[in-house]
C-alpha positions as YAML, in Angstrom:
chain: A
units: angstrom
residues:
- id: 1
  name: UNK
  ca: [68.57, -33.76, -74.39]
- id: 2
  name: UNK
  ca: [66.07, -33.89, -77.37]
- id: 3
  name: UNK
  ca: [64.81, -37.62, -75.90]
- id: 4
  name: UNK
  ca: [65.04, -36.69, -72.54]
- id: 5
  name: UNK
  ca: [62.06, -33.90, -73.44]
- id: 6
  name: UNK
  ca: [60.29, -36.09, -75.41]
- id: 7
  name: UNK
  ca: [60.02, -38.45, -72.66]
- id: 8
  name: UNK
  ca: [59.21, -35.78, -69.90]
- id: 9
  name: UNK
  ca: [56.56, -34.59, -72.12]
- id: 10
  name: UNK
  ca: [54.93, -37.98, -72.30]
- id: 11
  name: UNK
  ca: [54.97, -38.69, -69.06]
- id: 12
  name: UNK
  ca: [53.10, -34.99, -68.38]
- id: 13
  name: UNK
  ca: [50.75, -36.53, -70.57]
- id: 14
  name: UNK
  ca: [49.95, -39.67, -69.37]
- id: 15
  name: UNK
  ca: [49.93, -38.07, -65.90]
- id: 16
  name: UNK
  ca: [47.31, -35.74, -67.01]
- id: 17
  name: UNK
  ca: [45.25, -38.68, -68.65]
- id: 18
  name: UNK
  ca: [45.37, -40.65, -65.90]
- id: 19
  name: UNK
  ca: [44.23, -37.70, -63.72]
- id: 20
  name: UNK
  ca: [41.47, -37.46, -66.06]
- id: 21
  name: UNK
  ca: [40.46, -41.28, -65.65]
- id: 22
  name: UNK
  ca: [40.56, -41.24, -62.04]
- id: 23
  name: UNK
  ca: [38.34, -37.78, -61.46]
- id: 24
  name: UNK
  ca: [35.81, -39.32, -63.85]
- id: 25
  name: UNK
  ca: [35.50, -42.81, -62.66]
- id: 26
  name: UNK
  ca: [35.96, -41.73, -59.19]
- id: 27
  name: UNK
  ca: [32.03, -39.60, -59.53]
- id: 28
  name: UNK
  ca: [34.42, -36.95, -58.39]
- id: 29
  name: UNK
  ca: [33.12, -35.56, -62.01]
- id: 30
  name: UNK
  ca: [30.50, -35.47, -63.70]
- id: 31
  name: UNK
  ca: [31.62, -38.62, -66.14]
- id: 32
  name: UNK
  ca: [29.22, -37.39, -68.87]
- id: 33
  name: UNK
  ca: [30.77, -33.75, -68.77]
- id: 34
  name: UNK
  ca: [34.33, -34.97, -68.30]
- id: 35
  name: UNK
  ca: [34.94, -38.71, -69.53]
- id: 36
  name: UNK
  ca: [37.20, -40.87, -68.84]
- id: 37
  name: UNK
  ca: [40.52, -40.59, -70.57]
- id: 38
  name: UNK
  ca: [40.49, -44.32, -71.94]
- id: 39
  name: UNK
  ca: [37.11, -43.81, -73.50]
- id: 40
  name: UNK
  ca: [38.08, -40.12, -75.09]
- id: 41
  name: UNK
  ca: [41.17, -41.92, -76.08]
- id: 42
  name: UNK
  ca: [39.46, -44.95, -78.10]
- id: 43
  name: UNK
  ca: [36.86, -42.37, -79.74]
- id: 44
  name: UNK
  ca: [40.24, -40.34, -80.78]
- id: 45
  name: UNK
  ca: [41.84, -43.52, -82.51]
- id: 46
  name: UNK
  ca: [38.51, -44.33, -84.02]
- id: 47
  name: UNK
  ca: [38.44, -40.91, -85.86]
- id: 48
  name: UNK
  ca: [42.16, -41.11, -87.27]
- id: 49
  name: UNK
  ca: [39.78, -44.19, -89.47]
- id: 50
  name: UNK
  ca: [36.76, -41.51, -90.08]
- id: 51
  name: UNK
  ca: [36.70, -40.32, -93.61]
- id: 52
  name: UNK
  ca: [34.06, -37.49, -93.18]
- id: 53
  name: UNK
  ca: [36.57, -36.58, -89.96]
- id: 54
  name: UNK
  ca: [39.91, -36.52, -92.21]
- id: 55
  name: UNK
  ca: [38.04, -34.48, -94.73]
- id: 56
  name: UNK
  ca: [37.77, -31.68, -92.13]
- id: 57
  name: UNK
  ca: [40.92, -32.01, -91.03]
- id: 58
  name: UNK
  ca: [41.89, -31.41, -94.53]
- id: 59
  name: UNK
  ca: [39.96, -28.40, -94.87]
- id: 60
  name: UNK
  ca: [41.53, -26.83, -91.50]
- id: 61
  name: UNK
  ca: [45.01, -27.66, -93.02]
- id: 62
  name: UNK
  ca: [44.40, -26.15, -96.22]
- id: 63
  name: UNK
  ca: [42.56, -22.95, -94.92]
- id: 64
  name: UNK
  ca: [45.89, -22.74, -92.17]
- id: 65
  name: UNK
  ca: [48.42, -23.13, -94.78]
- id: 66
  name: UNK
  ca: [47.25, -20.87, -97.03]
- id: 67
  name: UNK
  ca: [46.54, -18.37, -94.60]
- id: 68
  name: UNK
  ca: [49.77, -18.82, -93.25]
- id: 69
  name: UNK
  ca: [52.06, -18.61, -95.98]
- id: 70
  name: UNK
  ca: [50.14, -14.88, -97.39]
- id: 71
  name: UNK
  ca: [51.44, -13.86, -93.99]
- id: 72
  name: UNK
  ca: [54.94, -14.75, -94.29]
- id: 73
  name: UNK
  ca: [54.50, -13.86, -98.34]
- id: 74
  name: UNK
  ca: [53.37, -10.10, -96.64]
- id: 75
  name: UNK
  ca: [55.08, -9.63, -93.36]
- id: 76
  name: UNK
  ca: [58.94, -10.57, -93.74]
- id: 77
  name: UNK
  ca: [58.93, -8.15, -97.07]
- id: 78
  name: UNK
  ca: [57.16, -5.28, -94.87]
- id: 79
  name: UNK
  ca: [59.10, -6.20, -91.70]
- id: 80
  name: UNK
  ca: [62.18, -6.08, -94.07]
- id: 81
  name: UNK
  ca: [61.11, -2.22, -95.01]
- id: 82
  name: UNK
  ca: [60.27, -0.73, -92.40]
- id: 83
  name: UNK
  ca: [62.92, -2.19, -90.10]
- id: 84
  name: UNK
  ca: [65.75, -0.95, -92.90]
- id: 85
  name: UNK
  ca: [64.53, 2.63, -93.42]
- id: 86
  name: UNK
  ca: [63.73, 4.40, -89.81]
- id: 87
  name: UNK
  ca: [61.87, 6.64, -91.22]
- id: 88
  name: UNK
  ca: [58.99, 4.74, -92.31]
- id: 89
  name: UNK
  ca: [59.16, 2.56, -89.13]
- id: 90
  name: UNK
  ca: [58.66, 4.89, -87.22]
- id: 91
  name: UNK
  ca: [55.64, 6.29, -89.21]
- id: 92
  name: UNK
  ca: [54.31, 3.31, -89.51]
- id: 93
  name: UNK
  ca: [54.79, 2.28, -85.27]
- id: 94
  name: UNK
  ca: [51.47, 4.06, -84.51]
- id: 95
  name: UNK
  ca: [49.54, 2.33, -86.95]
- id: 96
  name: UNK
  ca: [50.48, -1.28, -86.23]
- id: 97
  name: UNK
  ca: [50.64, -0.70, -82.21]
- id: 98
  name: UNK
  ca: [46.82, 0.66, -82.84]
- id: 99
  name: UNK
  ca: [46.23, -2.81, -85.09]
- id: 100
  name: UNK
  ca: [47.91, -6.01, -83.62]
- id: 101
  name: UNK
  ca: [45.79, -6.38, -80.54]
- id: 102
  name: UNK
  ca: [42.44, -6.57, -82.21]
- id: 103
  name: UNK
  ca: [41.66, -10.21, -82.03]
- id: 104
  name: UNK
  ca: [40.96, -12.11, -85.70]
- id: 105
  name: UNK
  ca: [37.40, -13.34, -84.43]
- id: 106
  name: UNK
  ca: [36.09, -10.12, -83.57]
- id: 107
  name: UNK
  ca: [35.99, -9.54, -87.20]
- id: 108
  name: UNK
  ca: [34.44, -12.69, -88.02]
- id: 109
  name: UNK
  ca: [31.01, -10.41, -89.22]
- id: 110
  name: UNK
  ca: [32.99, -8.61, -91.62]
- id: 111
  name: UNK
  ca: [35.01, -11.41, -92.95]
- id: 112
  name: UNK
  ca: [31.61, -12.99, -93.48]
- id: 113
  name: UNK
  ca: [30.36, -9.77, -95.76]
- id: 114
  name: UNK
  ca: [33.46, -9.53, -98.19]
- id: 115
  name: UNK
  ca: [34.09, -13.36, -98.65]
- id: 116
  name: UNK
  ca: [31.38, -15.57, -99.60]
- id: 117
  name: UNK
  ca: [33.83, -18.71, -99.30]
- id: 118
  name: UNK
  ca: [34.38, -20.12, -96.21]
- id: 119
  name: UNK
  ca: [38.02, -21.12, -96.85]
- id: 120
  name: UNK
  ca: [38.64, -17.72, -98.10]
- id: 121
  name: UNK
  ca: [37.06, -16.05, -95.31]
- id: 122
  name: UNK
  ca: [39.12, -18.50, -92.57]
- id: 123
  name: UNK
  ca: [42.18, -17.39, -94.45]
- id: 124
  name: UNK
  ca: [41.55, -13.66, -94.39]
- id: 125
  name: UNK
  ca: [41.18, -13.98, -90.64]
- id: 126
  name: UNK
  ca: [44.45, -16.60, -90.60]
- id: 127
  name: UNK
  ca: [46.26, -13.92, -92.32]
- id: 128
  name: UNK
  ca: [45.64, -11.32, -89.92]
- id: 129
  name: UNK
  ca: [46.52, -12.80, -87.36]
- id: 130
  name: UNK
  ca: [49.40, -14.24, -88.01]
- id: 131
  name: UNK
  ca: [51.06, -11.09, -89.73]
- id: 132
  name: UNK
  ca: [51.60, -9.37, -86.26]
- id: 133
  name: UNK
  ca: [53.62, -11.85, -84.83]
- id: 134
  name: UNK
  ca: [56.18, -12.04, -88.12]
- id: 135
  name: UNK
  ca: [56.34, -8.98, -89.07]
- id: 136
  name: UNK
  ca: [56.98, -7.77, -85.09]
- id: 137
  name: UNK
  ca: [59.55, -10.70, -85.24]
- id: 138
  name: UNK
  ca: [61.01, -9.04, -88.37]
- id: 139
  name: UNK
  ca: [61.09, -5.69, -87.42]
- id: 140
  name: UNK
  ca: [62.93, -6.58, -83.27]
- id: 141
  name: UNK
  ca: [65.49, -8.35, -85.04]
- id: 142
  name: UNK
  ca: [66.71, -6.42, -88.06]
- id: 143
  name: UNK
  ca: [66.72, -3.50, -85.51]
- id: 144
  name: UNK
  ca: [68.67, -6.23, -83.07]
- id: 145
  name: UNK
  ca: [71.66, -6.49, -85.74]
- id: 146
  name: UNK
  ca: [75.31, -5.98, -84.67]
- id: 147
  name: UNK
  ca: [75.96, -2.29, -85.55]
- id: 148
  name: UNK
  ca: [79.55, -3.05, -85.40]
- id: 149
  name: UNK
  ca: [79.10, -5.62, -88.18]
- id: 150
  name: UNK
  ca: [77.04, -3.17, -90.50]
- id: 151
  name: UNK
  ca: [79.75, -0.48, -89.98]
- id: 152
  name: UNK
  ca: [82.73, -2.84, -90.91]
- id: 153
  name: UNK
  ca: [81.24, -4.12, -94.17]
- id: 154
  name: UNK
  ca: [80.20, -0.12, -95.06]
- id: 155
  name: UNK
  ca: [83.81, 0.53, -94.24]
- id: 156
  name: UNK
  ca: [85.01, -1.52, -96.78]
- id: 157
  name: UNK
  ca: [82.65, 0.19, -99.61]
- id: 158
  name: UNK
  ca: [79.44, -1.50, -99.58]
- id: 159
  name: UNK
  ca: [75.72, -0.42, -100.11]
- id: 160
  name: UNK
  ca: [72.87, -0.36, -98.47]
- id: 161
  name: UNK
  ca: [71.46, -3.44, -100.06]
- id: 162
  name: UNK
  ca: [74.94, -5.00, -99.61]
- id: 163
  name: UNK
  ca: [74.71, -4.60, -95.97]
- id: 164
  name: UNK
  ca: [70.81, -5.62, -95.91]
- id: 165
  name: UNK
  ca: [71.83, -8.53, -97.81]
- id: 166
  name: UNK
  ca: [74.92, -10.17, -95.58]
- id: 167
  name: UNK
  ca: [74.43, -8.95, -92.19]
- id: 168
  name: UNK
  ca: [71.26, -7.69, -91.75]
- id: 169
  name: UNK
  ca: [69.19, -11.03, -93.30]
- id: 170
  name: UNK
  ca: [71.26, -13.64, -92.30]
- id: 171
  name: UNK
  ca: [71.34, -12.61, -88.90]
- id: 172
  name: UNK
  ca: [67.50, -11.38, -88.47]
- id: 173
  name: UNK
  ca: [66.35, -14.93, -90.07]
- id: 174
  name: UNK
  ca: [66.51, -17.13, -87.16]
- id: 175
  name: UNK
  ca: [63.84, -14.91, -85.28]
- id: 176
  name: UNK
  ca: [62.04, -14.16, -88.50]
- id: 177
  name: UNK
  ca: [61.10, -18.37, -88.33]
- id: 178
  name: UNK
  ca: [60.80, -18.27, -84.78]
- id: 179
  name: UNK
  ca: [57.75, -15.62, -85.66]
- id: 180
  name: UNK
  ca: [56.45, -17.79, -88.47]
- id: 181
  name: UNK
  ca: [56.33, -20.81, -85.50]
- id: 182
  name: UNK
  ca: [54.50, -18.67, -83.10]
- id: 183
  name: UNK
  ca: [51.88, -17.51, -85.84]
- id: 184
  name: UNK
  ca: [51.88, -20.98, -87.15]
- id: 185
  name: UNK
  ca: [50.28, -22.15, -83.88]
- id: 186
  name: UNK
  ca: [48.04, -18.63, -83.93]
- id: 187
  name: UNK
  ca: [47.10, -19.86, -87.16]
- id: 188
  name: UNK
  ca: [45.49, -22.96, -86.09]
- id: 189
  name: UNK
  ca: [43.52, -21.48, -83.01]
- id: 190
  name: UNK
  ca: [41.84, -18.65, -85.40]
- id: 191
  name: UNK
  ca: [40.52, -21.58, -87.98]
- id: 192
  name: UNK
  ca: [39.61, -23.73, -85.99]
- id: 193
  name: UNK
  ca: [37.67, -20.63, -83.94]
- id: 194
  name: UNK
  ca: [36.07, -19.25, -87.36]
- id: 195
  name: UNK
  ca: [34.76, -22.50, -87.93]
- id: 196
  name: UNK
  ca: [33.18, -22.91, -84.66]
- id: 197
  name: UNK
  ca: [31.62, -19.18, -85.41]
- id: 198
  name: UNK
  ca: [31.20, -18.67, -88.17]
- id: 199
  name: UNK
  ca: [29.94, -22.17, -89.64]
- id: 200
  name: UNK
  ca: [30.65, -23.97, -93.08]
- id: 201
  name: UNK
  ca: [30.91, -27.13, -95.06]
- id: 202
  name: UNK
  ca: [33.90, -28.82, -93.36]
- id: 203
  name: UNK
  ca: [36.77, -28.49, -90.74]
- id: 204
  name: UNK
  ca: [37.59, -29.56, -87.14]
- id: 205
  name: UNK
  ca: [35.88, -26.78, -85.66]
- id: 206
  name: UNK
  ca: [32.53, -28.06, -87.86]
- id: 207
  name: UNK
  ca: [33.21, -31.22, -86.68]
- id: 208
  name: UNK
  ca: [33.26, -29.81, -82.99]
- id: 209
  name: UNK
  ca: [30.07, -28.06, -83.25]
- id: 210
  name: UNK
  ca: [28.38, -30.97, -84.74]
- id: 211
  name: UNK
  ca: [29.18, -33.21, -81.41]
- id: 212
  name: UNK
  ca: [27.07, -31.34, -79.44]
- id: 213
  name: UNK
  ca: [23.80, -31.50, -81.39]
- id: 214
  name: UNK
  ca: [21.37, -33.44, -80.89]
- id: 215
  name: UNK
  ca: [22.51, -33.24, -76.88]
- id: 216
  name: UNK
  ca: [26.04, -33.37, -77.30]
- id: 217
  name: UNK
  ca: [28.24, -35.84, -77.07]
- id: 218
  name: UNK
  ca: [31.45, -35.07, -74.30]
- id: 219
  name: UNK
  ca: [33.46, -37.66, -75.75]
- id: 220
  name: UNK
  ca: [33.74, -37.00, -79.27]
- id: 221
  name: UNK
  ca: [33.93, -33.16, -78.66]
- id: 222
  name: UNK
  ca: [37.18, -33.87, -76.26]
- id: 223
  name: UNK
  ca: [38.08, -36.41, -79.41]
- id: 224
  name: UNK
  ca: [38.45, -34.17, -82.00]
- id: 225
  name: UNK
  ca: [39.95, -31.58, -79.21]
- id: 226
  name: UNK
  ca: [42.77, -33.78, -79.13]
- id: 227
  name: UNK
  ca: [43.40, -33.99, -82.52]
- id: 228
  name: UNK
  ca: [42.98, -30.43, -83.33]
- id: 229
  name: UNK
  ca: [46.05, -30.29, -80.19]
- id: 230
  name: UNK
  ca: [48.01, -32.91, -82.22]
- id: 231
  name: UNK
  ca: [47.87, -31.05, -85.04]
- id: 232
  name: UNK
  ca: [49.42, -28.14, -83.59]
- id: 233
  name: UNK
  ca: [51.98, -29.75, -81.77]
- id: 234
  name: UNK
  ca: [53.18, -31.56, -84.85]
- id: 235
  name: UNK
  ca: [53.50, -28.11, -86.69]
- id: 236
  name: UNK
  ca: [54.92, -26.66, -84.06]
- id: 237
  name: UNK
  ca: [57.34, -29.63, -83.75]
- id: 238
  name: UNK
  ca: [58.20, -29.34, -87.65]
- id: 239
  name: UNK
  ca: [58.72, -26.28, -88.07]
- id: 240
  name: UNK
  ca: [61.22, -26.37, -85.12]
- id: 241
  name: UNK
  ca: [62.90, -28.69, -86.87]
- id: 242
  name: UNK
  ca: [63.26, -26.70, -89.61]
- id: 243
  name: UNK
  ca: [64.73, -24.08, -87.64]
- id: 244
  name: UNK
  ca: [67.22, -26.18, -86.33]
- id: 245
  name: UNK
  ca: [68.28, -27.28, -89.82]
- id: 246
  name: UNK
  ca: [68.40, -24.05, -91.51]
- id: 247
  name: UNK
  ca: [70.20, -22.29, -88.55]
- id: 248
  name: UNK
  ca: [72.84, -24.50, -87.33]
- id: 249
  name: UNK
  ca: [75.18, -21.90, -87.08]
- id: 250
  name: UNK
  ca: [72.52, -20.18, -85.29]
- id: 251
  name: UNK
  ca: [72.11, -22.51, -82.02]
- id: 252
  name: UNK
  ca: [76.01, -23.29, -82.00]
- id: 253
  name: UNK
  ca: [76.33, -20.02, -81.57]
- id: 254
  name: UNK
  ca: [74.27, -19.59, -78.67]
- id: 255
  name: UNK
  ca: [75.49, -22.84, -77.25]
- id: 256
  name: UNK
  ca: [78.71, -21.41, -77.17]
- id: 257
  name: UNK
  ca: [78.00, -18.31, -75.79]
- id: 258
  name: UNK
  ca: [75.97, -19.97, -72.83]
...
């Protein structure tokens, strides 16, 4: 099954390249808006060899990562909290419902006044955004656990924490890293945005901008668009394979149930 994705998903893609290659060689495009797939193709190969190019992919990474990670660090404890003790979730439901949809760039300006440093700034913003999805994640499944399960282990004499710790956890993780792998791809789109905003010394969306100086060039702007989508898809593809191999018992269990 895993192969026979893989393969569908390549063919999607080279049916959308070739697409591509035909509207612009065709003139049914404008070829210097929209070039042809071979040529944005070579100029993406030629940048994997760019070492200004890799340095800014570097700095995306880092400012992602570390973004990222404060997130989880911040969310799963708070998602852990208020999903355990009602009372403060539900004080707490106004406040993130009034939070969660403001969009990370619309406070690039103020990120820009309280952090001088562009990789702090990027991560501030990364940060944001990516604790709604986790800790939304968190709080849906600890609420989600089997109350039957809860009740059997309190009827045999344990604790709150016991109960937290071998039902409650175990069973909320799974959709705790499926939030981290939604916010992980979140993650990228907001640095890669700040960067195109909000300026700096290096990263992808730097790089992006930069193309289109000097009366822009198409092809190295779709370039480095295709690498910024390769590195999401390869995060997104790792950290699904992570899931997989921390939650085995996790997808037998829906296999069997289907």
């Amino acid at each position: 099954m895993t192969w026979r994705r893989v393969l569908l998903g390549a063919a999607g893609a080279a049916g959308a390249a070739a697409a591509v290659e035909v509207l612009s060689r065709g003139g049914l495009v404008d070829a210097s808006a929209l070039p042809p797939a071979s040529t944005i193709g070579r100029e993406a190969g030629r940048l994997a060899a760019d070492r200004e190019f890799l340095v800014d992919v570097a700095a995306t990474l880092r400012a992602w990562a570390g973004g990222l990670a404060l997130a989880v660090l911040a969310a799963v404890p708070l998602g852990v909290l208020l999903g355990s003790v009602p009372f403060l979730g539900t004080a707490a439901r106004a406040l993130v419902e009034l939070m969660r949809p403001i969009p990370s760039v619309a406070l690039i300006p103020l990120a820009i006044i309280l952090f001088a440093d562009p990789t702090r700034m990027e991560m501030s913003l990364v940060f944001y955004a990516c604790l709604w999805p986790i800790l939304i994640n968190t709080l849906y499944a600890l609420r989600d656990v089997d109350p039957l399960a809860k009740d059997t282990l309190r009827a045999f004499g344990f604790g709150p924490l016991s109960v937290l710790w071998r039902v409650s956890l175990p069973s909320a993780a799974p959709f705790v890293a499926t939030g981290v792998r939604i916010a992980a791809s979140v993650a990228l789109i907001v640095v890669i945005s700040t960067e195109l905003f909000a300026g700096g010394v290096d990263g992808v969306g730097i790089y992006l901008a930069d193309t289109q100086s000097g009366g822009g060039r198409a092809d190295l702007l779709l370039a480095g668009a295709c690498w910024a989508g390769a590195l999401g898809l390869a995060a997104n593809t790792g950290l699904r394979a992570l899931e997989r191999l921390a939650f085995r018992w996790h997808d037998a269990r829906v296999e069997g149930v289907a």
